[in-house]
SEVEX-468751 format. One record per residue (C-alpha): residue number from 1; residue in three letters; chain; x, y, z. Coordinates in Angstrom, 2 decimals. Layout:
  nr rest kette       X       Y       Z
 NUM  ALA     A       X       Y       Z
...
//
This chain:
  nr rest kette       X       Y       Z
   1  UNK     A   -6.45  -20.45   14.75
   2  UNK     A   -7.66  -17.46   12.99
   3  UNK     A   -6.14  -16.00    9.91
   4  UNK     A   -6.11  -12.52    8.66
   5  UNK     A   -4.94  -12.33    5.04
   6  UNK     A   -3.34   -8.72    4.33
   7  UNK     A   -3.68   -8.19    0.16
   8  UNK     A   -2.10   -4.75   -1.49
   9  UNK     A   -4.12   -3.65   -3.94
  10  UNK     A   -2.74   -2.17   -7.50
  11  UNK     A   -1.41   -5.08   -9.51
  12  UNK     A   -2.47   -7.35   -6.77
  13  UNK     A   -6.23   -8.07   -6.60
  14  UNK     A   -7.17   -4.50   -9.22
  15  UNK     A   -6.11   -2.76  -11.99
  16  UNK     A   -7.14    0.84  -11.83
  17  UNK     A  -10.11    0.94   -9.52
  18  UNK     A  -11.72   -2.44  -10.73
  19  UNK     A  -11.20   -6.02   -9.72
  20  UNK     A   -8.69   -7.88  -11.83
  21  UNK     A  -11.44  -10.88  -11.90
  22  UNK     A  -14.19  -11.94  -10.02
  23  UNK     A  -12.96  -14.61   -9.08
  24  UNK     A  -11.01  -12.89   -6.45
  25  UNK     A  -13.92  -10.99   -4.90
  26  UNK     A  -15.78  -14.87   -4.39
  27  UNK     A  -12.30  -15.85   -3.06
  28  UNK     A  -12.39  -13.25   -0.46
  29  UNK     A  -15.87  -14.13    0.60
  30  UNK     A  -15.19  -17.67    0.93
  31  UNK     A  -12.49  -16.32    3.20
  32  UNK     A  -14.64  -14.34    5.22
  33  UNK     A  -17.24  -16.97    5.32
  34  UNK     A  -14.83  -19.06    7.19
  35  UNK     A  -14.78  -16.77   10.01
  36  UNK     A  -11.31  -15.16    9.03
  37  UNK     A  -10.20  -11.77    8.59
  38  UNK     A   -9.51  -10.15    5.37
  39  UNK     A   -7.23   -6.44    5.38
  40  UNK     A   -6.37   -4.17    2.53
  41  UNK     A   -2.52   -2.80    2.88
  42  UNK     A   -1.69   -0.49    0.32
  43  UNK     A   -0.30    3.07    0.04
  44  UNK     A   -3.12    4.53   -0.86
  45  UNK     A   -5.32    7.06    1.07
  46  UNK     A   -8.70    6.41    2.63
  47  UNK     A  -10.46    8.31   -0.18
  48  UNK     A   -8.66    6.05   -3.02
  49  UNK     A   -9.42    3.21   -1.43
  50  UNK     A  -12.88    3.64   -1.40
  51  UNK     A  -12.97    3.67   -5.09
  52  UNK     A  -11.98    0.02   -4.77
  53  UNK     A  -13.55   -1.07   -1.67
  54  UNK     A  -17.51   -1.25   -2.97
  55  UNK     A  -16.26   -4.34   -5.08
  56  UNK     A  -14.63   -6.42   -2.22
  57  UNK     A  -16.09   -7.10    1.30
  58  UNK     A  -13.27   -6.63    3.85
  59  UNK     A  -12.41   -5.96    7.62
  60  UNK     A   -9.84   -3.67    7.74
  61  UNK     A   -7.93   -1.25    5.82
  62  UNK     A   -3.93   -0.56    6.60
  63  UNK     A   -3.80    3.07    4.55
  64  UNK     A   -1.28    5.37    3.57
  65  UNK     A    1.86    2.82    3.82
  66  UNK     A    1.11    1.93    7.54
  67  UNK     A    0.33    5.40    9.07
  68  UNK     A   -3.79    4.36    9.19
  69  UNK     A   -5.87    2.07   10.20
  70  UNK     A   -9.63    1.78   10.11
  71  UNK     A  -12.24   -1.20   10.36
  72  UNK     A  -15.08   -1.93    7.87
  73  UNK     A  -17.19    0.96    9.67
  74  UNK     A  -14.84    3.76    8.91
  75  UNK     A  -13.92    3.59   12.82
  76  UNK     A  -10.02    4.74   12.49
  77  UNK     A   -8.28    2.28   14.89
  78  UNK     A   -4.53    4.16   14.53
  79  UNK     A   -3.33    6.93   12.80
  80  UNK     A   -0.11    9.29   12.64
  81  UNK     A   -0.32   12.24   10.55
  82  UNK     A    2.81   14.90    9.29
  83  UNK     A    2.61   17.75   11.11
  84  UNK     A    1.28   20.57    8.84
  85  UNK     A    4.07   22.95    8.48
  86  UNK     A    6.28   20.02    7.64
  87  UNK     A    3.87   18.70    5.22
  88  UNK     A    3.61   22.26    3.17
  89  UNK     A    7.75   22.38    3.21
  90  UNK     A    8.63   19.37    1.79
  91  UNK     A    5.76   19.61   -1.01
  92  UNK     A    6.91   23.50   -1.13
  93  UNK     A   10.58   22.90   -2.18
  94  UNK     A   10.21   19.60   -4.22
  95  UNK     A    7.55   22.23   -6.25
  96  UNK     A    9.98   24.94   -6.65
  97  UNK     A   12.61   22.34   -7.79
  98  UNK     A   10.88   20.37  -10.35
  99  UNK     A    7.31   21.91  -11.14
 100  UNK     A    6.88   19.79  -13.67
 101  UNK     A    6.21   16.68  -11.37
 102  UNK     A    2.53   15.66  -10.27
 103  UNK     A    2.00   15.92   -6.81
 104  UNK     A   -1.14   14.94   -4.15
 105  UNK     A   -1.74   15.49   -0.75
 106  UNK     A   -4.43   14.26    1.22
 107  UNK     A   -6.21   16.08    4.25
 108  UNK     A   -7.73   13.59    5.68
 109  UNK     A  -11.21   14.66    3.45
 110  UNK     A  -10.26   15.35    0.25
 111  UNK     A   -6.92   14.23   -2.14
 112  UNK     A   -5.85   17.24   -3.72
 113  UNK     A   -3.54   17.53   -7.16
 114  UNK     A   -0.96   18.96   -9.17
 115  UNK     A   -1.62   16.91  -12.33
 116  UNK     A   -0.31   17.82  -15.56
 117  UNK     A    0.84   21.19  -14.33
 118  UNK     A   -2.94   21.38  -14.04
 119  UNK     A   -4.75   21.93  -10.24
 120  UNK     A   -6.90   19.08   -9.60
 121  UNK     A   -9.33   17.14   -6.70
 122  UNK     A   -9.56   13.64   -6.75
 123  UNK     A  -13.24   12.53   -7.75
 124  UNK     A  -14.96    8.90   -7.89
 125  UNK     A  -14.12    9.55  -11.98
 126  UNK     A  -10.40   10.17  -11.40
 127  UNK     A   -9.22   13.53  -10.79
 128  UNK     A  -11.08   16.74  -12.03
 129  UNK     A   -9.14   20.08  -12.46
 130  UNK     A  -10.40   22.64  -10.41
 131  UNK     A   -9.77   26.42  -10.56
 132  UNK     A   -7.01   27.75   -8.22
 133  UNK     A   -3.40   27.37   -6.97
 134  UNK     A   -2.43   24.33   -5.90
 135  UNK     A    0.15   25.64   -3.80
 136  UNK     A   -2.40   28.41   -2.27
 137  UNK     A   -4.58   25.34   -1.55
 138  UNK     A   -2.37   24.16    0.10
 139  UNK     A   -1.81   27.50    2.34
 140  UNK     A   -4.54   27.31    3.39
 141  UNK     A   -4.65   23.40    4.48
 142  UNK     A   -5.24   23.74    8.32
 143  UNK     A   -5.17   20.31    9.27
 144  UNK     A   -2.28   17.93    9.34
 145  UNK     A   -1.70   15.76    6.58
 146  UNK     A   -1.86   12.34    6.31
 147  UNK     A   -0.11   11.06    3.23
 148  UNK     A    2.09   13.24    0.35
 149  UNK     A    2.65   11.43   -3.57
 150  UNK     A    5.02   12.85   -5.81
 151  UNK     A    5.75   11.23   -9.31
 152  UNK     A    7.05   12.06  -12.69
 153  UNK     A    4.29   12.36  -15.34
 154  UNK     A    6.56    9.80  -17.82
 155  UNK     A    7.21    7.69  -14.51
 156  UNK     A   10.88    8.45  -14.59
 157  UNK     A   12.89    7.82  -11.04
 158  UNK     A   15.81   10.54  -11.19
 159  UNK     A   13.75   13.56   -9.63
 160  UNK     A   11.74   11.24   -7.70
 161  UNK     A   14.93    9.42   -6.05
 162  UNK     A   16.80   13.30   -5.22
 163  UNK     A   13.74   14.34   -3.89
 164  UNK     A   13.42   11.15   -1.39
 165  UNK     A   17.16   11.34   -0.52
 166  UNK     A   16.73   15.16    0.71
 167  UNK     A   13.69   13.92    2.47
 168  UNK     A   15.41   11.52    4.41
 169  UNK     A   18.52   13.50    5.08
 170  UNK     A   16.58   16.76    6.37
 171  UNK     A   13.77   15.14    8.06
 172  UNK     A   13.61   12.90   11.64
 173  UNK     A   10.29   10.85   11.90
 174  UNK     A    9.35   11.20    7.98
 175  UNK     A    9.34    8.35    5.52
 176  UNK     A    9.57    8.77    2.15
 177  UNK     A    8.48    5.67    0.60
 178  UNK     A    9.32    4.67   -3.20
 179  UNK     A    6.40    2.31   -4.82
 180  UNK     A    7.19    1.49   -7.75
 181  UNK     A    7.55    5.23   -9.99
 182  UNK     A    5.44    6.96   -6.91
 183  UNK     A    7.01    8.43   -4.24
 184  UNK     A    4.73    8.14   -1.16
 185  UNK     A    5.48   10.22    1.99
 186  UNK     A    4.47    9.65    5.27
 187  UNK     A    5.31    9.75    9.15
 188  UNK     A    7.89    6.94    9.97
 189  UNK     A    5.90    3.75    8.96
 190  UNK     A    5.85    1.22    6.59
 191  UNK     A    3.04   -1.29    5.08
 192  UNK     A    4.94   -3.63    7.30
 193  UNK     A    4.30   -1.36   10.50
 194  UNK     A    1.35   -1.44    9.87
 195  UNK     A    0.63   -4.94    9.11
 196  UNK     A    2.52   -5.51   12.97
 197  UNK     A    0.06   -2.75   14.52
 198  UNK     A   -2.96   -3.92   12.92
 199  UNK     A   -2.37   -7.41   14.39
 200  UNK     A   -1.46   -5.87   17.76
 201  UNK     A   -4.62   -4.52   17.83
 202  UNK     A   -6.82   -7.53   17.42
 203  UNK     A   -7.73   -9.45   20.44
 204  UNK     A   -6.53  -12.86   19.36
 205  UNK     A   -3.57  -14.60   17.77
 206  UNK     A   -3.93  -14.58   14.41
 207  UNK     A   -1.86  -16.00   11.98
 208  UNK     A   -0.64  -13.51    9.21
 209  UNK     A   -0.62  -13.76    5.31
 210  UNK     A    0.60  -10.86    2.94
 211  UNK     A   -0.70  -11.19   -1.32
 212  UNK     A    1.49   -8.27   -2.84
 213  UNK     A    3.47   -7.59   -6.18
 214  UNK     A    6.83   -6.05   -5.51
 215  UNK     A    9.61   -7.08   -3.31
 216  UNK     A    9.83   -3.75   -1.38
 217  UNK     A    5.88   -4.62   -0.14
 218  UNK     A    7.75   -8.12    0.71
 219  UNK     A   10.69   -6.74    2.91
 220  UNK     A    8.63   -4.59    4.45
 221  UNK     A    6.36   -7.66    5.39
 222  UNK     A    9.31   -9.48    6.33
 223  UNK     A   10.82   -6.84    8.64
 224  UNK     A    7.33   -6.64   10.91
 225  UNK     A    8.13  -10.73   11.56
 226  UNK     A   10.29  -11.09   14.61
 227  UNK     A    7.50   -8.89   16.12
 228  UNK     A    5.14  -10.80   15.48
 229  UNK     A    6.85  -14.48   16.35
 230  UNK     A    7.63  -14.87   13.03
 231  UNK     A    3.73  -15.75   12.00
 232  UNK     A    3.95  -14.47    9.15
 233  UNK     A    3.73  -16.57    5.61
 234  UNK     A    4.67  -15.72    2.32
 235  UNK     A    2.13  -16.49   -0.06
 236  UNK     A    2.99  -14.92   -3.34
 237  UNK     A    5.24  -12.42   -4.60
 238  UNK     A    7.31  -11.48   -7.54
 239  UNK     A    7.95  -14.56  -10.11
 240  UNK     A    9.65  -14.98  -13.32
 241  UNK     A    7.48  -16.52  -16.06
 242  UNK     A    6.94  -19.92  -16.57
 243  UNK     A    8.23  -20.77  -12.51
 244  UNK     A    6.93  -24.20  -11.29
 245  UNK     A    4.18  -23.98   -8.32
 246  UNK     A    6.44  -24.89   -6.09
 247  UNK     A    9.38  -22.25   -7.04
 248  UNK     A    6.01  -19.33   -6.16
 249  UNK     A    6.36  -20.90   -2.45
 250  UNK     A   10.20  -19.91   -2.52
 251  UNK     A   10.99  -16.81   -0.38
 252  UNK     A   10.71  -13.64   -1.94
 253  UNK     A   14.14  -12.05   -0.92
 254  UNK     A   16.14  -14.72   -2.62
 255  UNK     A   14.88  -13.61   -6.25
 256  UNK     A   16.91  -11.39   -8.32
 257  UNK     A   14.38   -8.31   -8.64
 258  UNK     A   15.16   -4.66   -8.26
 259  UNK     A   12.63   -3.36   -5.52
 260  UNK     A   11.02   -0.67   -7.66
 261  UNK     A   10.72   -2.87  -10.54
 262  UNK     A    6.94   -3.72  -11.58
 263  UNK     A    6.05   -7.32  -11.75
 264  UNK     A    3.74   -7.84  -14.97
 265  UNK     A    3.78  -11.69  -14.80
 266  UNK     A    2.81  -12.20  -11.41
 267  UNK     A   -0.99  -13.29  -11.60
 268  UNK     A   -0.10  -15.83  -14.98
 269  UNK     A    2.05  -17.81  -12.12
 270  UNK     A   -1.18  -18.27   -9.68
 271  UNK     A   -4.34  -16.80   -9.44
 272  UNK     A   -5.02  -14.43   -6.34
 273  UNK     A   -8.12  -16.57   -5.95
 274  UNK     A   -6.23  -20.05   -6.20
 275  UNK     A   -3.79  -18.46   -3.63
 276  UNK     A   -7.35  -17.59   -1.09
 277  UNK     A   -8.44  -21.28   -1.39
 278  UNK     A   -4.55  -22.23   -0.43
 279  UNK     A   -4.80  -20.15    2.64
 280  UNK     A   -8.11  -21.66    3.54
 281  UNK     A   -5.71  -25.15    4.16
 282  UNK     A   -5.06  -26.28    7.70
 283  UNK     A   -2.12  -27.95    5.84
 284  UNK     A   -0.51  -24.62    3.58
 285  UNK     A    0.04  -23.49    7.55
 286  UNK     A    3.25  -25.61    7.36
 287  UNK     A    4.41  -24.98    3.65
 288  UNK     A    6.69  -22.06    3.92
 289  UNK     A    7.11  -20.37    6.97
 290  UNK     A    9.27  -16.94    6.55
 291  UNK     A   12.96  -16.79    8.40
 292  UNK     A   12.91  -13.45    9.13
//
């Protein structure tokens, strides 16, 4: 049966923009090679991703926590948007509250940015200020928009946590989604949603892997199972230091991890790449199957 292996990406298989080792992008080949697929899922945008993307071959992309989906041609396969108006009043009143967070919203062409109290675009070197307003910018955003970031520029949670609370208390249909110290808001969706549409989509059964490094990536995984006849694996996720090989096969939600806590020992458990060549395994098919 074919596999698609779903991967996040920051933390996960790069740091920044750039692979965390090579060894990863021949993993992913040797993957491919083998006739299966191989799907970012990760909260970024479209135009982030593609600062990544030229070092990894891949078939599809799950964007924007869920809310997008395109194949390796650009072709966009799914995609929900927030409605405009919505979009400028949320980012609106979380700016007049606490203008000294960064914000980003993305158009669906460009990633703009309040950066360091500082107007910016997002460029393939990071993001350049620009002259202007950010908030007259984004007046004058026609289109619908499909992802909004907020986050603290010393990656505190207070602000970031009151502003997803109001979110979710004013708003039907809108997801504000907490990633570690960034806030990522969408339409109703998660990376898990996603993950269960993507598959939906294909024209097979497939059998479903997910690579991330954070338990909230791992319940949302988790919750797209039942849909999915519970073919879905874990293959890694967050680990203490110094676990055995066979405690990283142990399910996820069982470990005593705060959901927006960063994982900074996951890859000296297991190599991404070790984990590819696992997958590859008629065998690893019956290691740990997830009760979901």
């Amino acid at each position: 049966m074919k596999k698609i292996l779903f991967s996040d990406i920051d933390g996960t298989i790069a740091k920044g923009n750039l692979p965390i080792t090579y060894k990863d992008q021949e993993a992913v080949k040797k993957l491919r090679t083998q006739d299966h697929y191989f799907s970012f899922c990760t909260g970024r945008n479209i135009q982030e991703t593609k600062l990544v993307t030229p070092h990894f071959e891949y078939d599809y992309l799950v964007l924007n926590n869920g809310a997008m989906i395109v194949d390796q041609n650009d072709q966009v396969l799914y995609r929900k948007q927030i409605k405009n108006e919505i979009a400028k009043e949320i980012l609106k009143e979380s700016y007049q509250k606490y203008p000294y967070l960064n914000y980003t919203f993305f158009d669906g062409q460009q990633t703009y940015g309040y950066i360091n109290q500082k107007t910016c675009i997002l460029t393939e070197n990071g993001y350049q200020e620009i002259a202007g307003d950010f908030l007259e910018i984004l007046d004058h955003t026609q289109d619908d928009i499909d992802i909004v970031c907020a986050f603290h520029p010393q990656e505190k949670l207070d602000e970031i946590l009151e502003i997803q609370k109001q979110i979710h208390q004013k708003y039907v249909g809108i997801h504000a989604t907490l990633n570690v110290v960034y806030l990522d808001i969408t339409v109703d969706c998660t990376k898990g949603s996603g993950l269960k549409k993507l598959c939906s989509l294909l024209d097979q059964e497939v059998i479903s892997y997910c690579i991330g490094d954070s338990s909230m990536l791992w319940l949302s995984f988790m919750s797209a199972g039942p849909s999915l006849d519970s073919r879905i694996y874990a293959v890694y996720g967050p680990f203490e230091r110094g676990a055995s090989l066979k405690y990283t096969f142990e399910m996820t939600r069982l470990l005593p991890y705060s959901s927006n806590q960063p994982l900074p020992y996951i890859r000296e458990i297991m190599p991404m790449s070790d984990i590819l060549n696992l997958v590859l395994l008629p065998s690893f098919l019956t290691r740990q199957r997830l009760s979901v």
